[in-house]
Structures are given as structure tokens and as C-alpha cells.
C-alpha positions as CSV (number, residue, x, y, z in Angstrom):
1,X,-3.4,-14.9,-25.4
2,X,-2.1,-16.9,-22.2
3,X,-2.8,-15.4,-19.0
4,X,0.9,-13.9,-17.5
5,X,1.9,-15.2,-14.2
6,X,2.3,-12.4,-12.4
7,X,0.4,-8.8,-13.3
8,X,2.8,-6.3,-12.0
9,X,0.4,-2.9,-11.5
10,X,2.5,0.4,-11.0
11,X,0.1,3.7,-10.3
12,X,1.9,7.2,-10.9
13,X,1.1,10.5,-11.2
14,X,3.7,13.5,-12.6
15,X,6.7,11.1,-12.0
16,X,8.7,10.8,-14.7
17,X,11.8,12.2,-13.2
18,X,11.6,8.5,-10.9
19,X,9.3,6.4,-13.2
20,X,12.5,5.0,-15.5
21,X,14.4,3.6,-12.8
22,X,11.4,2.0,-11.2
23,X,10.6,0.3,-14.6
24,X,13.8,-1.0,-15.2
25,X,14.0,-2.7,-11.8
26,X,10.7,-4.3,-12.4
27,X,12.1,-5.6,-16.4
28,X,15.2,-6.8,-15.1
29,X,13.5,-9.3,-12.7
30,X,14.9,-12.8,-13.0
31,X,11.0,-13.8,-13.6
32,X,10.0,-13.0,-16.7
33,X,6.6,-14.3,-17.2
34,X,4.4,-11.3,-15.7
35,X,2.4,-8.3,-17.3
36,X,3.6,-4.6,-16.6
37,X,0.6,-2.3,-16.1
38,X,1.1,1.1,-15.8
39,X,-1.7,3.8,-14.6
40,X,-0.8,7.0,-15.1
41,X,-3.8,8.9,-12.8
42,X,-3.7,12.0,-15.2
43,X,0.4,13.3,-15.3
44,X,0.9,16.7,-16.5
45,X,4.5,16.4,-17.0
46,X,7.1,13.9,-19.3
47,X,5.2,10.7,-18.2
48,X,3.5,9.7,-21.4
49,X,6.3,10.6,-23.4
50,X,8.7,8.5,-21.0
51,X,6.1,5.8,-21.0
52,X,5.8,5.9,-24.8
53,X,9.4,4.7,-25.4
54,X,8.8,1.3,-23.1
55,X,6.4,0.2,-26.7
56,X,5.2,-2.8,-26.0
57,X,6.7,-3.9,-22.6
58,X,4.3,-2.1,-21.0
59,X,0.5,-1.7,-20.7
60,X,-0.6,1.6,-20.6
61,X,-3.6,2.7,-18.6
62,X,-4.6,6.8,-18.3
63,X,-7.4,8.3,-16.8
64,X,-8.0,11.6,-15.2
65,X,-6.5,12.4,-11.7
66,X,-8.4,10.1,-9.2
67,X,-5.7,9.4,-6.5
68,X,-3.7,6.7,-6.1
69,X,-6.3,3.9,-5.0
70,X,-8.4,4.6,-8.3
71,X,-5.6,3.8,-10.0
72,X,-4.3,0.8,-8.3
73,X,-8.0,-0.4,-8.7
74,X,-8.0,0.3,-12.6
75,X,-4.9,-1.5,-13.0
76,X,-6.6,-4.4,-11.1
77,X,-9.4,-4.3,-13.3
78,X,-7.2,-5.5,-16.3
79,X,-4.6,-7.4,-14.7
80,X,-4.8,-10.9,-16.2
81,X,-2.2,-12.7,-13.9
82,X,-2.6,-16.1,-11.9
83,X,-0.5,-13.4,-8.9
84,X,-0.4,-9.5,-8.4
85,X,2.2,-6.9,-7.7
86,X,2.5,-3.5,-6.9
87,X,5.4,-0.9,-7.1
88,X,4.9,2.9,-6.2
89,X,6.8,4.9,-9.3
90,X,9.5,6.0,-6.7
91,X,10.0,2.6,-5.6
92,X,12.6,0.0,-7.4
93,X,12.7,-3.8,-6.6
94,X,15.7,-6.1,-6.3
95,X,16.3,-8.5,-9.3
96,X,15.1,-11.4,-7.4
97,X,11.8,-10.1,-5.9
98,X,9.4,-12.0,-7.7
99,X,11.2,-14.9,-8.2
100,X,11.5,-15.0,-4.4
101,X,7.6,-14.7,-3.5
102,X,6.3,-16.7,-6.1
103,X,8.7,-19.5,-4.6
104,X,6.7,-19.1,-1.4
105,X,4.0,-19.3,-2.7
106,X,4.8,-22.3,-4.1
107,X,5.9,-23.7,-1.0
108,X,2.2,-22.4,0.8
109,X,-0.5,-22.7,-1.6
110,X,-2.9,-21.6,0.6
111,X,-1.4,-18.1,1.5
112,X,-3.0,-14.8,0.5
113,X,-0.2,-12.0,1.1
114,X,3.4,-12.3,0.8
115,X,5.4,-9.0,1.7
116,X,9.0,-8.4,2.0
117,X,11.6,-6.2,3.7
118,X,13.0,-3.1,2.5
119,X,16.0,-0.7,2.6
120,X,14.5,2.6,3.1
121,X,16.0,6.0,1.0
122,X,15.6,9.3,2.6
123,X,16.6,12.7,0.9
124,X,19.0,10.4,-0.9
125,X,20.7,8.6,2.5
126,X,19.6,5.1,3.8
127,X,18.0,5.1,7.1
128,X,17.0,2.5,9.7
129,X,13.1,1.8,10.9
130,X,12.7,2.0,14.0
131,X,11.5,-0.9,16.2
132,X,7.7,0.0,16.0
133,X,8.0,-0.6,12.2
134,X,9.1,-4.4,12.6
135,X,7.5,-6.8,10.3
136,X,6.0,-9.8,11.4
137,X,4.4,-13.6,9.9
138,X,0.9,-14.4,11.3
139,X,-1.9,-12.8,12.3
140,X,-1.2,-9.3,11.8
141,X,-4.1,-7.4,13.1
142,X,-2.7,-6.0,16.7
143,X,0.4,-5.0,14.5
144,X,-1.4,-2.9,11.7
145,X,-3.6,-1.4,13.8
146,X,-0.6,1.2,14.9
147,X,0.5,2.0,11.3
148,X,1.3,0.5,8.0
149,X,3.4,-2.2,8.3
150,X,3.0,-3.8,4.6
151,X,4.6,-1.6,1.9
152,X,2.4,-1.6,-1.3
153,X,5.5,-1.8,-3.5
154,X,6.6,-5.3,-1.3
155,X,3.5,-7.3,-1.6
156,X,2.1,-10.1,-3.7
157,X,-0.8,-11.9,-3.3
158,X,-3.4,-14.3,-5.7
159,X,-5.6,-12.7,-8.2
160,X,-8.4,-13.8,-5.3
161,X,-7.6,-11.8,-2.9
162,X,-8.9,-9.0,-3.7
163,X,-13.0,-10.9,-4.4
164,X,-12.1,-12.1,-0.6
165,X,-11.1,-8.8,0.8
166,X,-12.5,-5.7,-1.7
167,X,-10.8,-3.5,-3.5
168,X,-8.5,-0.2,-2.5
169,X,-10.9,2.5,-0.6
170,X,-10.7,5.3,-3.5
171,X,-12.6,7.9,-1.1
172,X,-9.3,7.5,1.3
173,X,-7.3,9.9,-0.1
174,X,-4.0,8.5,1.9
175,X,-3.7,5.1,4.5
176,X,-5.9,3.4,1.9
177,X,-2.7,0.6,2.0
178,X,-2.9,0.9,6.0
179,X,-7.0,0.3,5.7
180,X,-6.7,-2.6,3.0
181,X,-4.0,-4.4,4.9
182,X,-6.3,-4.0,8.2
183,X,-9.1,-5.6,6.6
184,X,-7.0,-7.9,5.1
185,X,-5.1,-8.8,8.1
186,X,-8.5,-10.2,9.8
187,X,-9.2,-12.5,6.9
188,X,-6.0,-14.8,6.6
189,X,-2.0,-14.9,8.3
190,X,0.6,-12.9,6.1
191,X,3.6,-14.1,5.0
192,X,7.0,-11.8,5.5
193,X,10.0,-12.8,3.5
194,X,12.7,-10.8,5.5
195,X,15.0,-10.1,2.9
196,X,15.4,-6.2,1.9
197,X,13.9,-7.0,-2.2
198,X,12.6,-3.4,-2.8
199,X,14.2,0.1,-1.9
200,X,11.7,2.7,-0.7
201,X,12.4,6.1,-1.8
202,X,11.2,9.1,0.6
203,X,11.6,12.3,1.6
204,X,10.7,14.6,-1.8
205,X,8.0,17.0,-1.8
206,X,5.4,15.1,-3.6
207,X,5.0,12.1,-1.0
208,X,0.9,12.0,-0.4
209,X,2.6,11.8,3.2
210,X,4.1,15.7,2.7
211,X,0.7,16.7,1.2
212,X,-1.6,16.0,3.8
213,X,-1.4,16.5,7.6
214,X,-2.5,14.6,10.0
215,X,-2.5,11.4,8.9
216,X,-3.9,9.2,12.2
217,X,-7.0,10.7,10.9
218,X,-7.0,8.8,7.8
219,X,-6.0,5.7,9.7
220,X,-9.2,6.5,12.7
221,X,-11.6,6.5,9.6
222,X,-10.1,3.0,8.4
223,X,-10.3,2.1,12.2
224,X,-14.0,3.4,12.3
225,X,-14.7,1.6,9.2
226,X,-13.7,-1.9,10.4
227,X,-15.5,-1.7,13.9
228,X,-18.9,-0.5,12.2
229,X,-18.7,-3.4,9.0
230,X,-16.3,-6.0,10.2
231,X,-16.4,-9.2,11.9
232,X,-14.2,-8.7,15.2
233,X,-13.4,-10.9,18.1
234,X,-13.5,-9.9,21.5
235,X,-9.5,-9.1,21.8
236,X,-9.6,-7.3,18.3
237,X,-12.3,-4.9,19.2
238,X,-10.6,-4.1,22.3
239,X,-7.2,-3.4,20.5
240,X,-9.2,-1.4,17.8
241,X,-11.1,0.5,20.5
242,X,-8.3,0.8,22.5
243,X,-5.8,1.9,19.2
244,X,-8.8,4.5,17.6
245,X,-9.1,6.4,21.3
246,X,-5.3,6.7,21.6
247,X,-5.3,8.3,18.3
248,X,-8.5,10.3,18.6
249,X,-6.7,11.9,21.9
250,X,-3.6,12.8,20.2
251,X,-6.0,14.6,17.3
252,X,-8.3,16.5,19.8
253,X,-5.1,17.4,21.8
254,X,-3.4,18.6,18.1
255,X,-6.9,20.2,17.1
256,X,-7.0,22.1,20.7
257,X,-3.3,23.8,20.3
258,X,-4.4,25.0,17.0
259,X,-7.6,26.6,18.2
260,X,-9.8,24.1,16.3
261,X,-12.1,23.6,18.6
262,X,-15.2,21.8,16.7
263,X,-12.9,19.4,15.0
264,X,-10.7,18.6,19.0
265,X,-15.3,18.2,19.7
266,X,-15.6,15.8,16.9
267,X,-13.0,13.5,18.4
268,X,-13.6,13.5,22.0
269,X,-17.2,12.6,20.8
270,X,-15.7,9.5,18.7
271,X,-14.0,8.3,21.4
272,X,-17.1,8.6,23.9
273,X,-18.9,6.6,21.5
274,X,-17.0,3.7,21.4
């Protein structure tokens, strides 16, 4: 069979309530040479019957709940395209999304990430980032070290990329996007299209954000992570250094005001370390 284009690898888990709309925004593309893979990490509710009517326009993956990086790295593991996409279930793409990248792309051969702009859908009303959450071209270390500035369901890069970079972190539980693209973001320049070509939907109760508290902790571990195996210059490890005991002081201060006083311990003693 010829290899797709593009594999287009959607995770999801007890969506089906959003997974129809972000499925038909993916078929409608004006590309239509790409693979639809769809991981569904162990749904309990109307997913597999909802899947079950898109028959052969979709690949089907299912395995038992393992989180969202498992199944983002499953999907991997099968995708057969030159190029590879994600979308988060709750997320929907504009028409011209992949036609749009893969035009870069053709314009630099040699990039490794394209990502584009978004419009962003709170509790059902479009919001504004804020400044912090500007996007940038380039070397994107000093910018992703703050938060995530890549969403998962923008990005496109070459079936290499992952061989170059390694795969999703499946013992993050959350941030692992914010800890690939900081690993990433060492490795080569990214490539921002800054055109809004998906719509981020947020705000509803099952958001891994809403779930679990705290989330600069996931992001000190990635930070953690790329000081003790990564190759950093001088300026990088300051930033990181300089970005992991901001974050650690904010956590300790948190851990204090809620009487946790061996986990407010464990950070002051991460930031003496570094």
C-alpha cells in the first residue's frame, strides 16, 4: 500500500460528546492524502460506537487507559506518513491547516516543527492569550522554558523527528507536550505559521489541566530532566536554572500555605542543588 503523506494521530479518552466535530475538521482538509489514526486510551462511554461509524476513514487504535502520551506514542508507532500531525479530540482544525504546513515545508526542507496559531474557546466564548503566550520562529528554548508555547493539536513535523528527539514522556502524566517541545526546542529552530488554523477548546471539567494541581511541578521535572541528560550551553543552563528556582519558590511558598511542609523541604532543597 503507498505510504500517506501526512499520518494525522488524534489520542482520546471518554470524548465522544467532542470527538465528531474534531474528526470532521480533520476529513474536510483541503489535503487529502494523509492517514487518520485514532487512539482511543481505554473510553468507557459512546467512543467506539462513534468511532465505529467513521468505517474505513479511520484507523482505529485501543488500548487500556495509559494517559495521553502512551497514546500519542502508540499512534506514532503505526503512523506510516512521510509528515505527522496531532489533534487533541476537543480540538478542530481549519480547512486549510495541512495544506498550509506542508507548503512550508516545502519551502524549508530542512525544518523539523511547524506550529501554527490558534483561536482559543473558553466555556463556549473566545478569549485572547495574553502576551506571555506569544509565539515565536527560531530558537525557542528561553521561550518554552516559561510554559507551553506549541499546541499539540498545531504542529507538524517529519516522520524523523521523533528518532532525533525521543518520543512523548509516558511517566509525565501532564506537560509531557511542554517537556517534548523543550527537548525539542534545543535540537533545531521551529517554524510558526501565524495564522489561527486550529481552535482550542477549554474550560470543561475533563481538561488534564482541571484534573491535576499544580502544574509547574510537572514542568520542574521536565526542567530537571533536561539539565541532568541534555546538552546545554552556558546561557541555556542559566535560563533553565534560573526558570526551575523561580518555579520551585512559587511551589515551596504554595506547599508552605497549605501546611505541607516536607514537600515546601523538597523544593527549597532542589533549588539549593542547582
Amino acid at each position: 500500500m503507498q505510504h500517506p503523506l501526512v499520518s494525522v494521530i488524534v489520542p482520546t479518552f471518554n470524548r465522544a460528546h467532542s470527538l465528531v466535530r474534531c474528526l470532521d475538521s480533520i476529513l474536510q482538509q483541503s489535503v487529502s492524502d494523509f492517514e487518520l489514526i485514532v487512539v482511543d486510551d481505554g473510553s468507557d462511554d459512546a467512543t467506539p460506537q462513534t468511532l465505529a461509524a467513521y468505517d474505513h476513514r479511520v484507523n482505529v487504535l485501543r488500548q487500556e487507559n495509559k494517559g495521553v502520551a502512551a497514546a500519542r506514542n502508540a499512534g506514532i508507532a503505526v503512523a506510516r506518513g512521510q509528515y505527522l500531525a496531532f489533534c487533541d479530540s476537543d480540538d478542530l482544525w481549519h480547512a486549510e491547516k495541512l495544506a498550509k504546513q506542508l507548503r512550508l515545508f516545502a519551502e524549508i526542507p530542512a525544518a523539523m516543527l511547524c506550529y501554527t496559531d490558534e483561536i482559543w474557546i473558553r466555556n463556549g466564548r473566545r478569549v485572547n492569550p495574553c502576551k506571555r503566550h506569544g509565539k515565536m520562529s527560531g530558537w525557542a528554548f528561553a521561550k518554552c522554558l516559561d510554559m507551553c508555547i506549541v499546541s499539540p493539536s498545531s504542529v507538524m513535523m517529519p516522520c524523523t523527528f521523533f528518532a532525533q528527539v525521543g518520543l512523548f514522556d509516558e511517566q509525565m502524566t501532564v506537560c509531557e507536550d511542554y517537556d517534548l517541545w523543550l527537548r525539542s526546542s534545543l535540537l533545531f529552530p521551529f517554524h510558526f505559521i501565524p495564522e489561527p488554523l486550529i481552535i482550542k477548546h477549554g474550560g470543561h471539567s475533563d481538561q488534564l489541566s482541571h484534573k491535576y494541581w499544580g502544574m509547574d511541578r510537572y514542568r520542574v521535572a521536565a526542567i530537571v530532566k533536561c539539565l541532568e541528560t541534555a546538552q546545554l550551553g552556558q546561557e541555556q543552563r542559566q535560563l533553565a536554572i534560573a526558570t526551575l528556582v523561580q518555579k520551585c519558590n512559587i511551589l515551596a511558598n504554595g506547599a508552605e500555605k497549605r501546611g505541607r511542609s516536607e514537600e515546601a523541604a523538597a523544593y527549597h532543597a532542589l533549588m539549593q542543588r542547582w
